[in-house]
C-alpha positions in Angstrom: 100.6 106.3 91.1 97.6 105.6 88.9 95.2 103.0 90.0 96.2 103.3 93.6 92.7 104.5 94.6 91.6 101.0 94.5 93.8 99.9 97.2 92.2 102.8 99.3 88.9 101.4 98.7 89.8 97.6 99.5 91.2 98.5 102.9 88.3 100.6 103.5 86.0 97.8 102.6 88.2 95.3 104.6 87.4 97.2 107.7 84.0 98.6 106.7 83.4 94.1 106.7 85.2 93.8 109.5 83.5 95.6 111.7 80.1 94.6 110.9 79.6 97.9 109.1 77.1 98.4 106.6 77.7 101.2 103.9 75.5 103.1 105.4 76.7 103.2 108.7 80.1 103.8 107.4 78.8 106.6 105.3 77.3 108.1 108.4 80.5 108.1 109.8 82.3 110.0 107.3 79.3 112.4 106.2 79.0 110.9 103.1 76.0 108.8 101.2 76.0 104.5 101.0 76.3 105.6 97.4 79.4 107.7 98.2 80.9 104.6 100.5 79.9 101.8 97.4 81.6 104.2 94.7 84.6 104.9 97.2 85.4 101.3 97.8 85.3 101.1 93.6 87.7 104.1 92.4 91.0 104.2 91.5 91.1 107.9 92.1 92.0 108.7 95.6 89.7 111.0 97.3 90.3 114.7 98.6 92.5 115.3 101.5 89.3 116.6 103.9 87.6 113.1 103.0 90.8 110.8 103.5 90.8 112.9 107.0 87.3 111.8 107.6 87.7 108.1 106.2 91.3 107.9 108.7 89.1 109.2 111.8 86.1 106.7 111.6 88.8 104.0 111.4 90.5 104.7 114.1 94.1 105.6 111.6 96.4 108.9 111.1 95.8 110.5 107.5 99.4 109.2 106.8 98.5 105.4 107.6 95.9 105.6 105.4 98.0 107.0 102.4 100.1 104.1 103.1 97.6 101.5 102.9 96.5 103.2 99.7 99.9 102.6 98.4 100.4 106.3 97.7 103.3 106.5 99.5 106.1 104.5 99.0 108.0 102.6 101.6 111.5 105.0 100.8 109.4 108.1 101.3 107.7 106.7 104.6 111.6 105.7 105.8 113.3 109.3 104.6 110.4 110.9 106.9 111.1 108.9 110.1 107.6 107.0 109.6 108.4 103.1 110.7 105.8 100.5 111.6 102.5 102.1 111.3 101.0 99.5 110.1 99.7 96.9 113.2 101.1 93.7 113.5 97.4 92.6 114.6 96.6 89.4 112.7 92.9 91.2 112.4 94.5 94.4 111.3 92.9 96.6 108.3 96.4 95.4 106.5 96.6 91.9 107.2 93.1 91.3 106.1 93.8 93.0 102.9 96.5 91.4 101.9 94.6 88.1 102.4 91.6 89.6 100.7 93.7 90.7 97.7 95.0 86.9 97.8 91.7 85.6 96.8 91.4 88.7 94.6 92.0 88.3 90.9 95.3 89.9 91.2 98.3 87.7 89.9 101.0 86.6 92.8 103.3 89.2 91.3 101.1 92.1 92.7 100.2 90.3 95.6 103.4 89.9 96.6 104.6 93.4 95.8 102.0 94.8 98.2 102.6 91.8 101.0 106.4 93.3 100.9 105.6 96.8 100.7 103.4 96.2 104.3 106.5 94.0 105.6 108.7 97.6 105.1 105.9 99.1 107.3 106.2 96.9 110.1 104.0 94.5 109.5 
């Protein structure tokens, strides 16, 4: 799924912001520079599995919710593997501020949409 990185890097930026984290202090976190955390939150190449590990444990997520917020699984493959409603239903959830971060993105309503329904299969 090319591009996919990016949505990695916007829900690690939505909850680096909402928790009051700097990219520094999230870069502590994981072991990695502010540089690393700045460059991170840009990419559209996902990072290795030891650092998605990392990124999942300083937020508080499984390695397999955060593969699902980065869109690199799709809903069929979370369903076929018994994996239902890891997303939180929290209205201050990593997911639901993304999806109203990508609103005011420049992203068309098209994408938006496609991503506000792939987190509705996820339980939402």
């Amino acid at each position: 799924m090319a591009g996919m990185g990016s949505l990695l890097g916007a829900y690690v930026r939505t909850y680096r912001e909402g928790k009051g984290l700097t990219l520094k202090a999230f870069g502590d976190r994981i072991g990695k520079s502010k540089e690393y955390v700045s460059q991170l939150e840009l990419r559209t190449k996902l990072p290795d599995a030891d650092i998605r590990r990392r990124i999942a444990e300083a937020m508080g997520v499984s390695h397999l919710d955060l593969l699902i917020a980065a869109g690199e699984l799709l809903p069929e493959e979370v369903t076929a593997a018994g994996k239902v409603g890891v997303v939180e239903e929290d209205a201050d959830s990593p997911a639901t501020v993304l999806v109203e971060r990508l609103r005011s993105a420049r992203l068309d309503a098209a994408q938006v949409e496609a991503i506000e329904i792939m987190l509705k299969t996820w339980g939402r």
